[in-house]
Structures are given as structure tokens and as C-alpha cells.
C-alpha positions in Angstrom: -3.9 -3.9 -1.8 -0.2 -4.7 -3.0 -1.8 -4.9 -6.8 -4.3 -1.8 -6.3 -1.0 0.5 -5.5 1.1 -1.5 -8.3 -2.4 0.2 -10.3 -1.5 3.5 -9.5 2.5 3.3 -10.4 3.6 2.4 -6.4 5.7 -1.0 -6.9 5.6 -1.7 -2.9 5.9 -5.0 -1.3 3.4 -7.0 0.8 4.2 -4.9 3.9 3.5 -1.5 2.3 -0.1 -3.2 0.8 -0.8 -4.2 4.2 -0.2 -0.9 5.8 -2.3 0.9 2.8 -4.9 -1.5 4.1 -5.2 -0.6 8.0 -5.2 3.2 7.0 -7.9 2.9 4.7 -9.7 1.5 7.5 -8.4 3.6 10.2 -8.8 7.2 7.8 -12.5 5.7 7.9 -12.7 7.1 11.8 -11.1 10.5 10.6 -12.6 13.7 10.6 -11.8 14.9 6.8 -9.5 17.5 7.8 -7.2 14.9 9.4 -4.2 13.9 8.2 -2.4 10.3 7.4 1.2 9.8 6.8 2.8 6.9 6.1 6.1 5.4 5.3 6.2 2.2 2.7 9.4 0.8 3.9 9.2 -2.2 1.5 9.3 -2.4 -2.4 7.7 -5.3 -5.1 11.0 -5.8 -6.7 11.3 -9.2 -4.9 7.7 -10.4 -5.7 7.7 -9.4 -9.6 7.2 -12.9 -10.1 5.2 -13.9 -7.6 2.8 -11.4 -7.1 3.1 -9.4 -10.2 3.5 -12.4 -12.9 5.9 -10.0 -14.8 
């Protein structure tokens, strides 16, 4: 999920990706007028190398 957002212009870090992941599942259970909000708390500067190969 961590690359999907990178996709999409969010550089977060594994912790954000992972989060991204539950509500996607969760929002699934969610009538459409329901709301999600999230914080990412963590960014991908640390893991440019590992998980971005840049």
C-alpha cells in the first residue's frame, strides 16, 4: 500500500501504508455517506532506498 500512495504523490512510511490498508477494508462496512479520517503520522524518507529503490 506504501507504493500504491507513493503512486498518487503521498511519500508515507510503512505505518501510514498499513493504516491506508485497514481503512480500505474497514470503509468496505460503511454506508457511502460515512466518513474516514485519518492521520499518516509516518513519512518514506527513511525507506527511499529500501522500499522505493530511489
Amino acid at each position: 500500500m506504501t507504493k500504491t500512495l507513493a503512486k498518487k504523490g503521498y511519500l508515507v512510511g510503512l505505518s501510514s501504508g498499513a493504516v491506508m490498508h485497514v481503512i480500505l477494508e474497514y470503509a468496505q462496512k460503511l454506508a457511502p455517506q460515512d466518513t474516514i479520517i485519518t492521520i499518516f503520522a509516518d513519512s518514506g524518507r527513511s525507506y527511499l532506498s529500501k522500499v522505493f529503490n530511489s
